[in-house]
MIPADO-225720 format. One line per field, with one value per residue (C-alpha): residue number from 1; x, y, z; residue in three letters. Coordinates in nm, 2 decimals. Each point is the difference from the previous one (the first is absolute). Last residue first. Example, Ala and Ser with C-alpha at 12.3 -4.5 7.8 and 13.67 -1.06 7.14 Angstrom:
residues 2
pos: (2 1)
X: (1.37 -0.14)
Y: (-0.11 -0.34)
Z: (0.71 0.07)
code: (SER ALA)
end
This chain:
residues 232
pos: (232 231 230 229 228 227 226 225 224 223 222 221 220 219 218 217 216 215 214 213 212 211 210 209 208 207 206 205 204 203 202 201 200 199 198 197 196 195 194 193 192 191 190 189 188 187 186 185 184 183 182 181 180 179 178 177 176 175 174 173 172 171 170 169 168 167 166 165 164 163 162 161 160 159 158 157 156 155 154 153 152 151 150 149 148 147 146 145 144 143 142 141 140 139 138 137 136 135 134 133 132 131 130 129 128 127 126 125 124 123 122 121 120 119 118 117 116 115 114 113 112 111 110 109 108 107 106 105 104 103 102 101 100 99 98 97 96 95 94 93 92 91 90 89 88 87 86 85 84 83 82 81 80 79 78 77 76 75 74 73 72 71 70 69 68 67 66 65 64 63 62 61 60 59 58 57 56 55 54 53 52 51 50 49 48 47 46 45 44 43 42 41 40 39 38 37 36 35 34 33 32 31 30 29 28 27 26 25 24 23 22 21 20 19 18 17 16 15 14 13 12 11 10 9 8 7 6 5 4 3 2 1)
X: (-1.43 0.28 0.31 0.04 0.26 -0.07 0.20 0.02 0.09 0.10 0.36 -0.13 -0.17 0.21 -0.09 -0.39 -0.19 -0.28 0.15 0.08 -0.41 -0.25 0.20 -0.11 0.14 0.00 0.15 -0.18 0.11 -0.14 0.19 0.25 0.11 -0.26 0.08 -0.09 0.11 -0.23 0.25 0.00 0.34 0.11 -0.21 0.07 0.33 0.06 -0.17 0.13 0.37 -0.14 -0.14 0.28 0.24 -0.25 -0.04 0.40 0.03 -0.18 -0.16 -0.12 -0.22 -0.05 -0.28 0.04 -0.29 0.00 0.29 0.34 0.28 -0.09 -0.01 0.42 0.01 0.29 -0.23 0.21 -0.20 -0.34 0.10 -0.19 -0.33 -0.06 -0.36 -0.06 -0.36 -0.09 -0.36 -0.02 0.28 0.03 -0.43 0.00 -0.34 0.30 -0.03 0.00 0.33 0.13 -0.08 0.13 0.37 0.03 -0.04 -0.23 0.21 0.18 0.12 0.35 0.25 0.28 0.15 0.33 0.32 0.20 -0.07 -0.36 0.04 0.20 -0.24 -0.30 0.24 -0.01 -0.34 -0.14 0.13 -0.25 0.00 -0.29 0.02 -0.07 -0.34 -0.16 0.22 0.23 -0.03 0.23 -0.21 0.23 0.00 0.19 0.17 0.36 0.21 -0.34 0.11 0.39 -0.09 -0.16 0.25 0.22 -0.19 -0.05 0.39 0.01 -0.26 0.15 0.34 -0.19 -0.08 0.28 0.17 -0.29 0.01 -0.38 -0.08 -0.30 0.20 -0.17 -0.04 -0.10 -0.22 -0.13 -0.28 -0.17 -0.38 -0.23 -0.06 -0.13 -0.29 -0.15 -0.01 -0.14 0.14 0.26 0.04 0.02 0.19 0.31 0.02 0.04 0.29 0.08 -0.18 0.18 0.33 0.32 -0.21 0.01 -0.23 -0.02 -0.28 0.03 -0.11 -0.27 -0.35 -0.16 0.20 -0.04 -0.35 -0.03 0.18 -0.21 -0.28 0.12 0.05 -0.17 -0.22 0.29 0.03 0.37 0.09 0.00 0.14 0.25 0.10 0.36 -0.03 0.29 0.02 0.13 0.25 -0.07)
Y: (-5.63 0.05 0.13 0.35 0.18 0.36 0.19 0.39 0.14 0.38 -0.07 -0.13 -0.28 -0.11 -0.38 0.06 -0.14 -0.22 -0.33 0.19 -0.08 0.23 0.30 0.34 0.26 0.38 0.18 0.36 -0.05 -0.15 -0.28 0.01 -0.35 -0.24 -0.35 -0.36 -0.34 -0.25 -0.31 -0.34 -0.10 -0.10 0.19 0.30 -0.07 -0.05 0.36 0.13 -0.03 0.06 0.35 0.12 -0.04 0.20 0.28 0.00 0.37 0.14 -0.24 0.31 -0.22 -0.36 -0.03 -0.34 -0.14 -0.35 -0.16 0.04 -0.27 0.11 0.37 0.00 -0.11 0.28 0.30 0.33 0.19 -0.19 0.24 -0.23 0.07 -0.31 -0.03 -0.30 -0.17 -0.03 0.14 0.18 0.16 0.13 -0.03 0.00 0.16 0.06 0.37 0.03 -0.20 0.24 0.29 -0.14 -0.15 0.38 0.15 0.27 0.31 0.15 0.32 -0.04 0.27 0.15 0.32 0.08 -0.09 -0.16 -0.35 0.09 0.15 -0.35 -0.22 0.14 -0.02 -0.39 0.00 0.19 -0.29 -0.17 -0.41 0.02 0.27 0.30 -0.17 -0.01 0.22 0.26 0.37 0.22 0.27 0.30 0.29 0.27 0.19 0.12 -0.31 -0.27 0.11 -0.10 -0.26 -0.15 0.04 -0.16 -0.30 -0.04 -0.03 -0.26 -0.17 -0.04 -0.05 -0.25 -0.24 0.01 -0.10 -0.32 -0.09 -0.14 0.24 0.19 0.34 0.25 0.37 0.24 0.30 0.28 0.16 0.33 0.03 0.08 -0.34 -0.14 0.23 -0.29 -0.22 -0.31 -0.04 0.15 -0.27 -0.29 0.22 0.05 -0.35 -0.09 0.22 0.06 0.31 0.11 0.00 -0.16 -0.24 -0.07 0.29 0.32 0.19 0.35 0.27 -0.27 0.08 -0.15 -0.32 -0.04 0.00 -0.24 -0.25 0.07 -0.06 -0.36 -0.07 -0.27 0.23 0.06 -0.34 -0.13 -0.18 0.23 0.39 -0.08 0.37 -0.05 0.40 0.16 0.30 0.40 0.13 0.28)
Z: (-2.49 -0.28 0.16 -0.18 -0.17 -0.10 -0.26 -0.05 -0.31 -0.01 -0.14 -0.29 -0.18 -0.32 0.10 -0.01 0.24 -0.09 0.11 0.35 0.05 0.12 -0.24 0.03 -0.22 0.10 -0.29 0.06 0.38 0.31 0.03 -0.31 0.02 0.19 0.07 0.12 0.12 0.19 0.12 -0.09 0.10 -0.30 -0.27 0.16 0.08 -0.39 -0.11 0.29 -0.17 -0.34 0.13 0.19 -0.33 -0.19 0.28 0.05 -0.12 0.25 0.23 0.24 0.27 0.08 0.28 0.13 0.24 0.16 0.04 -0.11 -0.10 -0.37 0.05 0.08 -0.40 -0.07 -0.07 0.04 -0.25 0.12 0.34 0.26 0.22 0.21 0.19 0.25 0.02 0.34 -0.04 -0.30 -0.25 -0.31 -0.07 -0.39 -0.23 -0.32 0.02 0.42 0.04 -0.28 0.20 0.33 -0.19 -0.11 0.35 0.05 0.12 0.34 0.06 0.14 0.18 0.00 0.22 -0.07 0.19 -0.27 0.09 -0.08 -0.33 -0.07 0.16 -0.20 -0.29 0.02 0.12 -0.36 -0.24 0.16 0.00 0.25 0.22 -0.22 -0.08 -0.37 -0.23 0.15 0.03 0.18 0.15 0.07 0.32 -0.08 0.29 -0.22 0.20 -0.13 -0.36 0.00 0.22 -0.28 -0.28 0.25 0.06 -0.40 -0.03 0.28 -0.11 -0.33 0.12 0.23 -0.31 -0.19 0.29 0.08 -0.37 -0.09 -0.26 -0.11 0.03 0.23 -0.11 0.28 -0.17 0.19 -0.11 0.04 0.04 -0.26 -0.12 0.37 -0.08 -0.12 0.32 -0.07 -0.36 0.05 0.29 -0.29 -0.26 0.27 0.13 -0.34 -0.06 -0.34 -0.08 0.33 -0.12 0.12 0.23 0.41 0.01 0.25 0.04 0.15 0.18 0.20 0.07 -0.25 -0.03 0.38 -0.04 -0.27 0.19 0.33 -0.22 -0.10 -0.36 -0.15 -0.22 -0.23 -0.07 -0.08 0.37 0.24 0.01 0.29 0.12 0.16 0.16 0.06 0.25 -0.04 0.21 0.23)
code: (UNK UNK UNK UNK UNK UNK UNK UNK UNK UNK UNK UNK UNK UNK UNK UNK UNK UNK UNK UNK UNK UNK UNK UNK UNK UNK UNK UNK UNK UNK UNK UNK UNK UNK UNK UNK UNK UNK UNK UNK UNK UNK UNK UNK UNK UNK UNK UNK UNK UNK UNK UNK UNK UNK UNK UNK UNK UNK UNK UNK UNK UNK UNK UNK UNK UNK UNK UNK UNK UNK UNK UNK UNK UNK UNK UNK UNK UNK UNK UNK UNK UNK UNK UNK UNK UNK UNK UNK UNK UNK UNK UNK UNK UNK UNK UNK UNK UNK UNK UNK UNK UNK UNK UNK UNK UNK UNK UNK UNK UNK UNK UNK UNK UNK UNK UNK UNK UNK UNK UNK UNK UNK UNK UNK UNK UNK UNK UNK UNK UNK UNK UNK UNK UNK UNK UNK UNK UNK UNK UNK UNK UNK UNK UNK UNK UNK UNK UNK UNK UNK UNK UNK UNK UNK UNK UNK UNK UNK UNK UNK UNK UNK UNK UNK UNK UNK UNK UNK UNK UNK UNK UNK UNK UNK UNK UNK UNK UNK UNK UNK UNK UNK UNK UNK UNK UNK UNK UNK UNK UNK UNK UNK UNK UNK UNK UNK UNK UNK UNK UNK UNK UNK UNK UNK UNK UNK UNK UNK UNK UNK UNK UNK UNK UNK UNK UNK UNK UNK UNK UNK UNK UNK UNK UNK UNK UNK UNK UNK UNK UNK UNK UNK)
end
């Protein structure tokens, strides 16, 4: 019988935001699989170490993704990692691909998930805290209430759709634009009269918490998640 892959969303960066079910399929899984070359540089993979110790004695498999935005450069990396899987799953090995905050939200996990699946294996997705949640939670904000709308949107891709939005926009991932993001909020912001905030590193060692996009810093990484408010 063939084995089963398990998305396993690990949260946001704190060890003690992932689920149980999380931490039981880790355990009982052969493997653990890791969209990284290594696992000492996988964040997903020191966050549930941390929950699950004896993660470190099981085997790993490693599915490099480039940071890039080419869609064939892209899938040849998917499509390379989706082979490596089924490789496993065809000797009845069951692997727990880890991904950082929820599989389903800008996951690099989903596009293998429908990959394996296509293939005729058995895939499926164990939820995790969402990053936008946990950095709702450290800066005291309620995303959504009443009829307020809620827009999640790839700050990598930001081409100034947020300004003809209402309510609540969660800007995630900024990468390399975090300094260009900035300035352009920085001017809404003091347009429209909007509430702007930010977390990088929610949950982690680096965690900085900024009540005002003034505070964040323009080398901010890829873990920095922006909220745009309406002010009440």
């Amino acid at each position: 019988m063939a084995g089963i892959l398990y998305g396993v969303g690990v949260g946001p960066g704190d060890p003690e935001l992932i689920t149980v079910k999380a931490v039981k399929k880790i355990r009982e899984c052969d493997m653990i699989g890791i969209p990284a070359r290594e696992a000492a540089g996988c964040v997903a993979y020191g966050i549930a170490a941390e929950a699950v110790p004896e993660l470190k004695q099981k085997p790993v498999l490693a599915v490099p993704v480039p940071m890039a935005k080419e869609k064939m450069l892209l899938a040849a990396a998917y499509d390379a990692g989706c082979e490596k899987i089924a490789e496993i799953l065809k000797r009845g090995k069951n692997i727990a691909f880890l991904n950082l905050g929820d599989p389903t939200i800008y996951g690099t996990y989903m596009e293998l998930h429908k990959r394996v699946a296509a293939a005729g294996f058995r895939a499926e997705v164990i939820n995790g805290v969402p990053s936008f949640c946990a950095v709702a939670g450290k800066l005291g904000l309620s995303l959504a209430s009443r009829d307020e709308q809620l827009h999640i949107l790839p700050g990598a891709y930001q081409n100034g759709i947020e300004k003809t939005l209402s309510g609540t926009r969660v800007l995630m991932k900024s990468a390399g634009r975090t300094a260009e993001v900035k300035r352009e909020l920085c001017k809404l912001e003091e347009k429209e009269g909007l509430q702007i905030c930010a977390v990088t590193n929610c949950g982690m060692e680096q965690e900085m918490v900024c009540h005002d996009i003034r505070e964040l810093d323009g080398q901010a990484g890829y873990f920095t998640t922006i909220i745009v408010k309406d002010r009440e």
